[in-house]
TORKOL-4160 file (C-alpha; in steps of 0.2 Angstrom, whole numbers, padded with zeros to 4 digits, m for minus):
374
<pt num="1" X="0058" Y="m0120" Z="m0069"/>
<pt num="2" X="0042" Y="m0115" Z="m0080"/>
<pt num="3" X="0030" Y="m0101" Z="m0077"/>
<pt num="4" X="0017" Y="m0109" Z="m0070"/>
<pt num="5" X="0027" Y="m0119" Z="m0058"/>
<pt num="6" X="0037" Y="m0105" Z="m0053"/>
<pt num="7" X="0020" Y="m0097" Z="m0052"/>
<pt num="8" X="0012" Y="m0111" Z="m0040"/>
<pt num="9" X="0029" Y="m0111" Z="m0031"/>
<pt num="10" X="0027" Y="m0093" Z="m0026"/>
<pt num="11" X="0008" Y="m0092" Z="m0022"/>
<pt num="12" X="0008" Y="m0109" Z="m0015"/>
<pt num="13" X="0007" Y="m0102" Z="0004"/>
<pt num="14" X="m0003" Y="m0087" Z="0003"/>
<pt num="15" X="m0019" Y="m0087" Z="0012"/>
<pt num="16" X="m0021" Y="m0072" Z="0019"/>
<pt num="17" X="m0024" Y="m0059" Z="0005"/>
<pt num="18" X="m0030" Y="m0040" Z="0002"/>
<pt num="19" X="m0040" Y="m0037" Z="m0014"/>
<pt num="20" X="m0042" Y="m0023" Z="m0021"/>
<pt num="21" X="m0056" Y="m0020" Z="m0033"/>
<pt num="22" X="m0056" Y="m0002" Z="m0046"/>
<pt num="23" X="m0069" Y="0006" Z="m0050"/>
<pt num="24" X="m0070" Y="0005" Z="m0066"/>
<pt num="25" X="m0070" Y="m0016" Z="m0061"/>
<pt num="26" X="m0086" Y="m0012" Z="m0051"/>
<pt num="27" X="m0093" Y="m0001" Z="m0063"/>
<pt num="28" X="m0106" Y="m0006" Z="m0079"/>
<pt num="29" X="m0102" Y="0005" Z="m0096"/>
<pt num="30" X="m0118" Y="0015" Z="m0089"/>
<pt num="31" X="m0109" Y="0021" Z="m0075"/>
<pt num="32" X="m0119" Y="0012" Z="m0064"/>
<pt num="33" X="m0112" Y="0000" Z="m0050"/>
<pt num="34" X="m0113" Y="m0018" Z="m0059"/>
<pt num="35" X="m0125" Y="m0030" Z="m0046"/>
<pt num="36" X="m0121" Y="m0045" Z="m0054"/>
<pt num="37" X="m0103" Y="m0043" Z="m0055"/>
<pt num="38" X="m0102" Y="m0037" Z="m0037"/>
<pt num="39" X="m0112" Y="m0055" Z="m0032"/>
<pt num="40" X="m0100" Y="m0064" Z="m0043"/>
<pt num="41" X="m0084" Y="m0060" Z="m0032"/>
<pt num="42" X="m0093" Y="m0061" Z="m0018"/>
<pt num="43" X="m0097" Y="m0080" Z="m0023"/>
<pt num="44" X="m0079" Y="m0084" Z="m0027"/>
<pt num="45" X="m0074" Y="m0073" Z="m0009"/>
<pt num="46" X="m0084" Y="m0086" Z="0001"/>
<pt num="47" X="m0079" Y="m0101" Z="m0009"/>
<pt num="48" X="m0062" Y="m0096" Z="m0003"/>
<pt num="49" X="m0067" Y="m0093" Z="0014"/>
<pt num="50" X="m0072" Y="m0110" Z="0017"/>
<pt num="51" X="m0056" Y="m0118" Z="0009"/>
<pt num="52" X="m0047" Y="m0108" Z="0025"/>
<pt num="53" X="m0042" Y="m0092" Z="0015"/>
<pt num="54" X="m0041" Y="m0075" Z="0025"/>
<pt num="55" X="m0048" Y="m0061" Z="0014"/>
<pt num="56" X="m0049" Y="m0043" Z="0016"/>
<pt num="57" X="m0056" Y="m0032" Z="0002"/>
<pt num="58" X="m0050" Y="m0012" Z="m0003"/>
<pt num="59" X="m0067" Y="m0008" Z="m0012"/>
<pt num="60" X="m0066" Y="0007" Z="m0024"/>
<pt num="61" X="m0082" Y="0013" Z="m0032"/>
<pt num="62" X="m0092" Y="0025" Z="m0019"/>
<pt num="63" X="m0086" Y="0041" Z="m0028"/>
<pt num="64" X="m0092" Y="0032" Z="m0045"/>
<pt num="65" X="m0109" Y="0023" Z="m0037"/>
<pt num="66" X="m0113" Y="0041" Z="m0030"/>
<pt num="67" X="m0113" Y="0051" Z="m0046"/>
<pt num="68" X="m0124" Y="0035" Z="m0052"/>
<pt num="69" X="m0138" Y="0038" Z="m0038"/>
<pt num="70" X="m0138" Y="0056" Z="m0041"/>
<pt num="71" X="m0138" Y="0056" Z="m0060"/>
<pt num="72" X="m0122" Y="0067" Z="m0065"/>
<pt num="73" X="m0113" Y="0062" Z="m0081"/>
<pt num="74" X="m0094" Y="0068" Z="m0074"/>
<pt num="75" X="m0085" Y="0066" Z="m0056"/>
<pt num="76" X="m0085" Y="0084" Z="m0048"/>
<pt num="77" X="m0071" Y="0096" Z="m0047"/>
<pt num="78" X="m0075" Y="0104" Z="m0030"/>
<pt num="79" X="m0068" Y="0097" Z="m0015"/>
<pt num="80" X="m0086" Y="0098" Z="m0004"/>
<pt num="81" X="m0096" Y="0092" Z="m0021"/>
<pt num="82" X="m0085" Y="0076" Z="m0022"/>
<pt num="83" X="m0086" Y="0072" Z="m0003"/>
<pt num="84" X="m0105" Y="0074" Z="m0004"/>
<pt num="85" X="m0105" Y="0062" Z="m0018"/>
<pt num="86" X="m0095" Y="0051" Z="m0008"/>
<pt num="87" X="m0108" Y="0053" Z="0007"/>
<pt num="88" X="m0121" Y="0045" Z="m0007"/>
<pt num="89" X="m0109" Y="0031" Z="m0014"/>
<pt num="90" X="m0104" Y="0024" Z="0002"/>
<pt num="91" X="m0121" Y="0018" Z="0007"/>
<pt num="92" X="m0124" Y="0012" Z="m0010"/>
<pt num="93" X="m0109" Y="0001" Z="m0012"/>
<pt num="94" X="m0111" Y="m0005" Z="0005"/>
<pt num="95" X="m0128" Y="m0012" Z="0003"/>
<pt num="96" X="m0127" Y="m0019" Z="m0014"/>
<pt num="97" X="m0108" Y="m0029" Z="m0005"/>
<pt num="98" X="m0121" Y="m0033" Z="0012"/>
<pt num="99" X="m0132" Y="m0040" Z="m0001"/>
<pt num="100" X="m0119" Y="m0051" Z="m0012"/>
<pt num="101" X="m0113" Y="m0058" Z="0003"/>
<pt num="102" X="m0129" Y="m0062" Z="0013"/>
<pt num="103" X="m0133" Y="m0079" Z="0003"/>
<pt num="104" X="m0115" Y="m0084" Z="0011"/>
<pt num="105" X="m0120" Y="m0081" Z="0028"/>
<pt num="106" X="m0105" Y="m0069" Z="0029"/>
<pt num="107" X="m0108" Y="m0052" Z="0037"/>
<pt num="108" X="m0098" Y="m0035" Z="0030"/>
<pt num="109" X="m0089" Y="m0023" Z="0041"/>
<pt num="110" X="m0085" Y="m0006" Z="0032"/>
<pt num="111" X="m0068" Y="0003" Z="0038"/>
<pt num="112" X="m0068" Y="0021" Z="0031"/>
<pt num="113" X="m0048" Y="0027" Z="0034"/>
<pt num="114" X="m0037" Y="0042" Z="0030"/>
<pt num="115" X="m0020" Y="0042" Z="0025"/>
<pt num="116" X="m0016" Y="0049" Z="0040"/>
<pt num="117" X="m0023" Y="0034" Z="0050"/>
<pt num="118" X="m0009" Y="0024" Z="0041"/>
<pt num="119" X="0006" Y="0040" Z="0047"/>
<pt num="120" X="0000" Y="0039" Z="0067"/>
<pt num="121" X="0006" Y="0023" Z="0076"/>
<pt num="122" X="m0008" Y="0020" Z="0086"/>
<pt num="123" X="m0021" Y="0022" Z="0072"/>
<pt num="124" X="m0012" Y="0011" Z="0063"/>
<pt num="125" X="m0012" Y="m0004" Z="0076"/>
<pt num="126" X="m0031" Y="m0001" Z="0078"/>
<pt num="127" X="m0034" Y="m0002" Z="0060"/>
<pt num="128" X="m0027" Y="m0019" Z="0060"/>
<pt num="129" X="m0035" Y="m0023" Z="0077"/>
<pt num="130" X="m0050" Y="m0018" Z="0069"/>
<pt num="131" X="m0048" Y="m0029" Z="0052"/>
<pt num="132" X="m0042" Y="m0043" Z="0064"/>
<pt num="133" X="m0059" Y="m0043" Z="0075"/>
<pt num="134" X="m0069" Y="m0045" Z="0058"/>
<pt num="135" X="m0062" Y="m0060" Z="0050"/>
<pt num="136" X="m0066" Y="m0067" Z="0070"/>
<pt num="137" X="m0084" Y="m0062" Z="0069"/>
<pt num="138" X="m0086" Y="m0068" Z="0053"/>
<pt num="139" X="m0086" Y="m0054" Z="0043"/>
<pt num="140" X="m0078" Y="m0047" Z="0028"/>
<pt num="141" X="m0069" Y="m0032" Z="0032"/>
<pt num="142" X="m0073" Y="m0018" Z="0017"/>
<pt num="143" X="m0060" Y="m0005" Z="0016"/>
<pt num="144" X="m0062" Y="0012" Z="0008"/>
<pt num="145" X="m0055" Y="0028" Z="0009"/>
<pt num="146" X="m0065" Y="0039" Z="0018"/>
<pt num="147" X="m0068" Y="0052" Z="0004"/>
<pt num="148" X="m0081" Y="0060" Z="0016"/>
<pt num="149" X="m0066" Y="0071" Z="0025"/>
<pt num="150" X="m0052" Y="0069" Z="0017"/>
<pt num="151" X="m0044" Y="0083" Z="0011"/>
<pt num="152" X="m0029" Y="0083" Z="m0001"/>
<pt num="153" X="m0014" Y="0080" Z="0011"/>
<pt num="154" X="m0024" Y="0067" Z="0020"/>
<pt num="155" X="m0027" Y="0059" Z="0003"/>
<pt num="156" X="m0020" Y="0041" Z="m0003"/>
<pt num="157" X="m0025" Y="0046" Z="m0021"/>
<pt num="158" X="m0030" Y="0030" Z="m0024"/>
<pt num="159" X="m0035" Y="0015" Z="m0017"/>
<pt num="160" X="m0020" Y="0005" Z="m0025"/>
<pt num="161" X="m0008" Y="0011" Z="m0010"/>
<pt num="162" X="m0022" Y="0011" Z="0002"/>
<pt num="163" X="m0023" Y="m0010" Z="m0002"/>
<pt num="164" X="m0003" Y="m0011" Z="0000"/>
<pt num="165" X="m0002" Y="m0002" Z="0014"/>
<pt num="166" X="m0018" Y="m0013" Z="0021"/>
<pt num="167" X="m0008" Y="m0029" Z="0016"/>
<pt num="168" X="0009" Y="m0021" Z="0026"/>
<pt num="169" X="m0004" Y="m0019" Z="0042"/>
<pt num="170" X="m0010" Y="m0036" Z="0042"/>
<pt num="171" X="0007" Y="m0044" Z="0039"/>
<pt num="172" X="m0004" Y="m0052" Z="0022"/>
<pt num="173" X="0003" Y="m0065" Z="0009"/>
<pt num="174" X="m0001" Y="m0057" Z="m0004"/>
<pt num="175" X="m0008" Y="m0041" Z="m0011"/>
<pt num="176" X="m0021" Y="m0043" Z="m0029"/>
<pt num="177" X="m0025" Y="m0028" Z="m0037"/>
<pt num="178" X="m0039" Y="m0034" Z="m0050"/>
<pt num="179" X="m0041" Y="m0021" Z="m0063"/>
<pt num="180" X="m0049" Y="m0022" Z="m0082"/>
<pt num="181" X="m0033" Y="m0024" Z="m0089"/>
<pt num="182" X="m0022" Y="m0042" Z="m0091"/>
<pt num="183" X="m0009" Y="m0038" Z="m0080"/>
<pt num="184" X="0009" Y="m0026" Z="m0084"/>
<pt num="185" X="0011" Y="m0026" Z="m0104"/>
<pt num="186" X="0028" Y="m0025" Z="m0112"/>
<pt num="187" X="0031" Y="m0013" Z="m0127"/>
<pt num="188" X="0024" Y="m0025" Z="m0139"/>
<pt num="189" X="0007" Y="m0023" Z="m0127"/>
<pt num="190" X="0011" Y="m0042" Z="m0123"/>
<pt num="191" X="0006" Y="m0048" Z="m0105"/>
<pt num="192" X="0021" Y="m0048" Z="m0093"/>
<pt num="193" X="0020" Y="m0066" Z="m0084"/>
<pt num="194" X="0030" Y="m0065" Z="m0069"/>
<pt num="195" X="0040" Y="m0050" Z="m0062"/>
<pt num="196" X="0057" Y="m0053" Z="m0051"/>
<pt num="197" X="0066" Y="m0037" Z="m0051"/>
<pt num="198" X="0052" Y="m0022" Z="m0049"/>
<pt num="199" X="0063" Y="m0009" Z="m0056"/>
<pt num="200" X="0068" Y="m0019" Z="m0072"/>
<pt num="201" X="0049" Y="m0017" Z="m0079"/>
<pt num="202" X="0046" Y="0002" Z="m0074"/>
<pt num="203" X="0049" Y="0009" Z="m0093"/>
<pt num="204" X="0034" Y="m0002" Z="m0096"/>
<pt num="205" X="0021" Y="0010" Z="m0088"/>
<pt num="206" X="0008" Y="0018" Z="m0099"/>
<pt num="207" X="m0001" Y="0033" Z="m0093"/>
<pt num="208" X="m0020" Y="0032" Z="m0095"/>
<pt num="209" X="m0030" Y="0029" Z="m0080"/>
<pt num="210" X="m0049" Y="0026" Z="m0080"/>
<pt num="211" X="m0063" Y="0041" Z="m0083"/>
<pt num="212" X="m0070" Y="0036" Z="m0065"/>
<pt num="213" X="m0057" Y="0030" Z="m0058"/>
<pt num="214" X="m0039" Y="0039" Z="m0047"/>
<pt num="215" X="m0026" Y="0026" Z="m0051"/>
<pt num="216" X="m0017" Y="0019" Z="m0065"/>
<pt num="217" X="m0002" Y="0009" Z="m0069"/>
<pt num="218" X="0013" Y="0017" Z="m0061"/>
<pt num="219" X="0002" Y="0019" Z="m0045"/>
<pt num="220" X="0001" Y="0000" Z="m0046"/>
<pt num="221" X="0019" Y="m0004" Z="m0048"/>
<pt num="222" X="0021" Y="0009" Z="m0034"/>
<pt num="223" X="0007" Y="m0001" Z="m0022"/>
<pt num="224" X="0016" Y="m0017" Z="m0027"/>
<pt num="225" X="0032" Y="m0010" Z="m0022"/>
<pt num="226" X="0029" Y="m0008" Z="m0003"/>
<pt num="227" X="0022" Y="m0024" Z="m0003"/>
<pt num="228" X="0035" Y="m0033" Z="m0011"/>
<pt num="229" X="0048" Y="m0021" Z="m0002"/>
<pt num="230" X="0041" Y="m0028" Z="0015"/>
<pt num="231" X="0042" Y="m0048" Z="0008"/>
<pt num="232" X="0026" Y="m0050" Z="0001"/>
<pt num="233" X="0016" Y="m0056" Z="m0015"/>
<pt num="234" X="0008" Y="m0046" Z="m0026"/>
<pt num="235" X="m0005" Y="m0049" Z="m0042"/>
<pt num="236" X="m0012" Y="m0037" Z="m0055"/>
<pt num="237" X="m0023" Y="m0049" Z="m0066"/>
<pt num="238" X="m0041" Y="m0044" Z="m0075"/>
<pt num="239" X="m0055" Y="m0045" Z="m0063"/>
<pt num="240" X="m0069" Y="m0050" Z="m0076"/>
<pt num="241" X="m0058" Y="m0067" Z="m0081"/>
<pt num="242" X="m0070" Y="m0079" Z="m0074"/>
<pt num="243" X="m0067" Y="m0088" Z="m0058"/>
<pt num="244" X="m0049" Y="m0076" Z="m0057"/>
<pt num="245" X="m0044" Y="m0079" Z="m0037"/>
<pt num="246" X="m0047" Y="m0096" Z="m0038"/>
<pt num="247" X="m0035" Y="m0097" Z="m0052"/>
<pt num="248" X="m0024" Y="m0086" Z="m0049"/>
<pt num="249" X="m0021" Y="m0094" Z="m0033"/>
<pt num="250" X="m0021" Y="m0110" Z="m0041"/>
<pt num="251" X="m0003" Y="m0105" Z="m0050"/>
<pt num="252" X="m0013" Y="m0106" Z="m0067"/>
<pt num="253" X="0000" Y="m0096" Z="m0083"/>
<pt num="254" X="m0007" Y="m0083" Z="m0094"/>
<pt num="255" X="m0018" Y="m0075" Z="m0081"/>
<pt num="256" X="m0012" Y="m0058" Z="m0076"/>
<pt num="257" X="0006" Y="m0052" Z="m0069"/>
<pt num="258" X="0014" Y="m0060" Z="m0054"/>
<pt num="259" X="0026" Y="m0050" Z="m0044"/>
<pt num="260" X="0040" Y="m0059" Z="m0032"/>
<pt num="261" X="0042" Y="m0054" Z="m0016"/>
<pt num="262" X="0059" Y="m0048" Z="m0008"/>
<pt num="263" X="0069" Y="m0062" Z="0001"/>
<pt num="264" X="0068" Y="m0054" Z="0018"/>
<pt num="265" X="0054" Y="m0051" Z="0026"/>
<pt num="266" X="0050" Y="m0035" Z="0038"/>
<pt num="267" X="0040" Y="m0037" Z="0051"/>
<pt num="268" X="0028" Y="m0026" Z="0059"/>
<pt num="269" X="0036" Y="m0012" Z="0063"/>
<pt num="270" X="0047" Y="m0010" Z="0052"/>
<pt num="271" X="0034" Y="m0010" Z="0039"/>
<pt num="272" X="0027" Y="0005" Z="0048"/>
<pt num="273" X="0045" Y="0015" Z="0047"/>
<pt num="274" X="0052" Y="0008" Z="0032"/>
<pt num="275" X="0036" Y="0009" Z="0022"/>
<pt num="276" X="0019" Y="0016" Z="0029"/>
<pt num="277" X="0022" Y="0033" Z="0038"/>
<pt num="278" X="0028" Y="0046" Z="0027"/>
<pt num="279" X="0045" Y="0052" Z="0032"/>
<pt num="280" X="0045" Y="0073" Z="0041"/>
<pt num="281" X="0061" Y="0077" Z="0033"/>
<pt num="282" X="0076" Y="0071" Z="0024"/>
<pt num="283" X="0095" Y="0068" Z="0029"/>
<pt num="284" X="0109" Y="0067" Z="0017"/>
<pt num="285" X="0121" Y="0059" Z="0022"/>
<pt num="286" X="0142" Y="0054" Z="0013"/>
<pt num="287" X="0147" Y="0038" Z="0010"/>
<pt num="288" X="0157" Y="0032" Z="0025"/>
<pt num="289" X="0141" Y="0033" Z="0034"/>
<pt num="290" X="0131" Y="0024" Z="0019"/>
<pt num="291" X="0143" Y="0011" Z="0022"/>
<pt num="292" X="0140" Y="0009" Z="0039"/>
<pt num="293" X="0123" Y="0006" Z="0037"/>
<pt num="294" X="0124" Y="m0007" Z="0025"/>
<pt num="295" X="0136" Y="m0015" Z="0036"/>
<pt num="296" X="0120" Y="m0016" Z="0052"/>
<pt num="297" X="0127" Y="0001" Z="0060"/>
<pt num="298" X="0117" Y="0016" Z="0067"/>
<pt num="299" X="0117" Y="0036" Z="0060"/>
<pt num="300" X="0130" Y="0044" Z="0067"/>
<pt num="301" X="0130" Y="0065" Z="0067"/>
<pt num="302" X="0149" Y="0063" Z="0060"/>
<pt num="303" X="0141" Y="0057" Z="0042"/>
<pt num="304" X="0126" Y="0070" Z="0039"/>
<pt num="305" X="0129" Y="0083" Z="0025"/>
<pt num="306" X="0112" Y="0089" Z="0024"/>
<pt num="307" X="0095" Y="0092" Z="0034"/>
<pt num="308" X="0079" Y="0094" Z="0025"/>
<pt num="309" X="0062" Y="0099" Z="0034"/>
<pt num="310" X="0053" Y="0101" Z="0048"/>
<pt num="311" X="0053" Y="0086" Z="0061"/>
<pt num="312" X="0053" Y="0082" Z="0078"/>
<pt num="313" X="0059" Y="0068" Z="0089"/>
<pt num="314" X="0051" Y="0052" Z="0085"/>
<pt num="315" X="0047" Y="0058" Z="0068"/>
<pt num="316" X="0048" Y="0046" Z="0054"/>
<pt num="317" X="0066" Y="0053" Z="0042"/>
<pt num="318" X="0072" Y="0047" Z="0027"/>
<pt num="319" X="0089" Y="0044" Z="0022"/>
<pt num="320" X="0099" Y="0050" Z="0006"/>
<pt num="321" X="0114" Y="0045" Z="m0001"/>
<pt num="322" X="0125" Y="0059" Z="m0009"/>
<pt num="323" X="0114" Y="0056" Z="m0026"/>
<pt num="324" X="0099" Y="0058" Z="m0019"/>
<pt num="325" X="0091" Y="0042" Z="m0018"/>
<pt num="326" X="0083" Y="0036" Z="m0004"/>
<pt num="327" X="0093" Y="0023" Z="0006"/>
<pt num="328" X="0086" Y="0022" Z="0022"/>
<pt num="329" X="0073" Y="0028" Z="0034"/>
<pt num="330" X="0072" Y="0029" Z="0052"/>
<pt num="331" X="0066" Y="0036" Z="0070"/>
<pt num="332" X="0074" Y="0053" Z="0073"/>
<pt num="333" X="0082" Y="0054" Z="0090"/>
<pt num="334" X="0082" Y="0074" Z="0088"/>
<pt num="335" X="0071" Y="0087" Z="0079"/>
<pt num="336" X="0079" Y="0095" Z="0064"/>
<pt num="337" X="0086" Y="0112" Z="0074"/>
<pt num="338" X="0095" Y="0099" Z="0085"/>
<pt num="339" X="0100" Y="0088" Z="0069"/>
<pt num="340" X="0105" Y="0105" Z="0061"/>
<pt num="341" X="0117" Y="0110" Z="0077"/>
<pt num="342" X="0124" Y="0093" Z="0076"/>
<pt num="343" X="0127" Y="0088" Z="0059"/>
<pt num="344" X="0146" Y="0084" Z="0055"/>
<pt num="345" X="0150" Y="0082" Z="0071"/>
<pt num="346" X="0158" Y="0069" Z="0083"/>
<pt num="347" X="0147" Y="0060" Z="0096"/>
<pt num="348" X="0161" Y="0068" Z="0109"/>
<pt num="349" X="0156" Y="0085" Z="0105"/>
<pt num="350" X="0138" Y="0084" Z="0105"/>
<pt num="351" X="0133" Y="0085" Z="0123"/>
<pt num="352" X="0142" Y="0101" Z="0124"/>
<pt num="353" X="0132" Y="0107" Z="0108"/>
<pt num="354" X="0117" Y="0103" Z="0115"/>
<pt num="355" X="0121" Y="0109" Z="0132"/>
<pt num="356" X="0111" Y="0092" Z="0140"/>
<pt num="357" X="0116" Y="0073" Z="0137"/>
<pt num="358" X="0116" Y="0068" Z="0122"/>
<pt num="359" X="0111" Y="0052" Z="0111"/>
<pt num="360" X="0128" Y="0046" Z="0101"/>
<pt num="361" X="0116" Y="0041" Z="0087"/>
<pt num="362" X="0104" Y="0051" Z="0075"/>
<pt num="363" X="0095" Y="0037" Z="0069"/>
<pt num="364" X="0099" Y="0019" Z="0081"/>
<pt num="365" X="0101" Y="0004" Z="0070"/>
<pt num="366" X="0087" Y="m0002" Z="0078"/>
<pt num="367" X="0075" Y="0009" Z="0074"/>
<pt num="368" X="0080" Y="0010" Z="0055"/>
<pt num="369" X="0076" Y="0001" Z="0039"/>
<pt num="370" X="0085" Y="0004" Z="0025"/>
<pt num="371" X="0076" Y="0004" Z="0011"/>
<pt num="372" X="0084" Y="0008" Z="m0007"/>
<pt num="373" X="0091" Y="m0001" Z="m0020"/>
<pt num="374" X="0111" Y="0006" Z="m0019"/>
């Protein structure tokens, strides 16, 4: 099949999508947020909108619009100097995106998240609540991490995996991170067209990032990852080619690198398990119990080897195979003393262990997504 029908083939049933625009994308060589630019996408956002598409955007650029407002030449090193320049930033790139998207009669509602709004269950659902409400009212929801109060371990690092995990949330078609690049480059810096195994472009990666900006390529690929991994679409194309959502939509070849989603699709929660909350700790497991899983089989105590961390009942785990590699990850049905106690053991003996009633599974197949490669 050629590119660009495999291309239109692929995209042809997306409609609701997550942008993400860098900062370096919204920014003039200045350093200054680029008005004219920010218009221009908003133009080609409400042209969408009226042809029934769903569009929710991950703005980067508060952190880089504040040092702009406040004159300084390099983005702070102290934590409470960069949240303060945040503070300036925010209210600056939200009224220059109020303003590009008045003259469409489309409103702009700004959610402000922490990583760790993505980790807690509820948080999660209200986020997506949230965005859900907006697109009703007629808004466009405007997503940013709130650099305002994060602190390191409530960091995403970048708004690349804060777009994919925005996309997971809202169960989106595709996630399209625009970036000042054409897309993933080969060794010969020749544009990638179309991606079907993730892993197989990976030695591709180069490692510059942008002077303003957090991400770079490998934090892409990663983003890209947990959207594909879930059964989703995902894009990185230049976001100064003219008109580029209309024709990347469009199916149209040479314009940035498209990545194919995974055959199976998870759905809602499992995309929370599998691919949102960061997992408490980690369980090694052998490989009769590796097999079992593959085969639709719950985590038995019997097939642990090793337990990693701190975690309690309910907690997010990951799964690892005698190698190392993450396999799996799941809803613990004990903390890790209990795991501890129990590991190696047969679901006979655990009740006495315990000295209560036990559960015969670790982690119950329903409650687990396996999620590696082996």
């Amino acid at each position: 099949m050629p590119s660009t029908t495999l291309r239109q083939s692929i995209l042809a049933g997306a409609r609701r999508l997550v942008v993400k625009f860098g900062t370096q994308l919204l920014t003039g060589d200045d350093g200054h947020l680029d008005v004219a630019y920010i218009h221009e996408m908003a133009s080609q956002i409400a042209a969408l909108r009226k042809d029934g598409y769903e569009i929710t955007v991950v703005s980067s650029g508060a952190i880089g619009a504040g040092l702009a407002e406040l004159k300084m030449d390099k983005r702070p090193r102290d934590v409470a100097e960069l949240q303060a320049v945040a503070a300036v930033g925010q209210r600056r790139l939200m009224t220059y995106l109020h303003d590009a998207f008045l003259p469409h009669s489309l409103g702009v509602g700004q959610v402000l998240v922490t990583r760790g709004d993505f980790d807690d269950r509820q948080r999660y659902l209200n986020i997506r609540n949230c965005i859900t409400h907006l697109h009703r009212l007629g808004c466009v929801p405007i997503l940013n991490e709130n650099d305002t109060v994060a602190v390191e371990e409530l960091r995403f690092g970048d708004n690349d995996q804060l777009a994919a995990l925005t996309c997971n949330a809202l169960r989106a078609d595709a996630l399209i991170l625009l970036t000042v690049v054409n897309g993933l480059l080969d060794e010969k810096g020749q544009r990638i067209d179309l991606v079907d195994e993730l892993a197989a472009v990976q030695g591709h990666v180069r490692a510059e990032k942008s002077r303003l900006g957090s991400g770079g390529m490998q934090s892409k690929l990663t983003s890209v990852g947990l959207a594909t991994e879930a059964g989703e679409i995902a894009v990185i194309a230049n976001g100064r080619e003219p008109n580029v959502l209309r024709r990347l939509l469009a199916g149209e070849a040479d314009l940035g690198t498209v990545f194919a989603p995974a055959k199976k699709k998870l759905d809602a929660r499992q995309r929370w398990i599998g691919l949102t909350k960061r997992p408490a700790g980690m369980l090694t497991i052998d490989d009769g119990a590796l097999a079992a899983l593959k085969r639709g089989k719950s985590l038995l105590p019997a097939g642990i080897k090793k337990v990693e961390g701190t975690f309690d009942r309910g907690d997010v785990i990951a799964v690892l195979d005698k190698e190392g590699h993450e396999v799996a990850r799941g809803l613990s049905n004990y903390s890790a003393d209990e795991t501890r106690l129990i590991q190696g053991l047969k679901s006979s003996q655990l009740g006495k262990t315990l000295g209560r009633e036990a559960y015969d599974e670790v982690i119950h197949r329903d409650h687990l997504v396996m999620t590696g490669k082996t």
